[in-house]
C-alpha positions, -999 to 999 in steps of 0.1 A, spaced: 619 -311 227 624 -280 243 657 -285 258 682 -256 247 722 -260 258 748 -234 254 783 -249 239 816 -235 226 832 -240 187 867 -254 200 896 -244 181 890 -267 154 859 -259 147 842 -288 165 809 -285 184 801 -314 213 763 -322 202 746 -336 236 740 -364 244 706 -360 252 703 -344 217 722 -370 200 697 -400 216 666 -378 204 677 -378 170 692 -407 171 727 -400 162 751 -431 172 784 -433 171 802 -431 135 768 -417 120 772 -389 90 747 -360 98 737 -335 78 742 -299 82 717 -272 68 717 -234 78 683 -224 77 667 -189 82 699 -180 98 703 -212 123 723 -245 117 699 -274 114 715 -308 120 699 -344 115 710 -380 96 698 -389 62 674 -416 79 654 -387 94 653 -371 63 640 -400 44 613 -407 73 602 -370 69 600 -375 31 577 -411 39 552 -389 62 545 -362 35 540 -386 7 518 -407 26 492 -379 28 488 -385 -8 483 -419 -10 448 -435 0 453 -462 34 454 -496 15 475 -481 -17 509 -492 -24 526 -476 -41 554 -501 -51 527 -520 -64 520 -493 -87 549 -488 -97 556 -523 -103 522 -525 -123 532 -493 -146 566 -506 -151 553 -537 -167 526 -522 -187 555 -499 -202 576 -530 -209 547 -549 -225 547 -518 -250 581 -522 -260 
């Protein structure tokens, strides 16, 4: 996306986010976003996003066919047989 809009801080502080912006990330109404000021610019996005970004480097780790709940699941109840 290289769409760039200019916007004022009203008085309280508040910036409008776009609402082509908003429909890109996928910010709805009511959502919490997170704010991050990164070399020396505000970043904003939601949580999900975050948690999708998280799922797309860890899955350049894992072999296709791997899952790692079941690994998980497998460890956990090789731990529990030891106890």
């Amino acid at each position: 996306m290289a769409e760039e809009v200019r916007t004022r801080v009203n008085e309280n502080g508040r910036v409008v986010i776009p609402s082509s912006f908003r429909k890109a990330l996928g910010i709805e109404v009511g959502d919490e976003v997170v704010l991050r000021i990164e070399d020396d610019e505000l970043r904003i996005t939601t949580q999900q996003r975050r948690i999708q970004r998280a799922q797309r480097r860890a899955r350049q780790y894992v072999k296709p066919g791997n899952s790692l709940v079941d690994e998980l699941l497998a460890e956990r109840r090789e731990a529990a047989k030891r106890e």
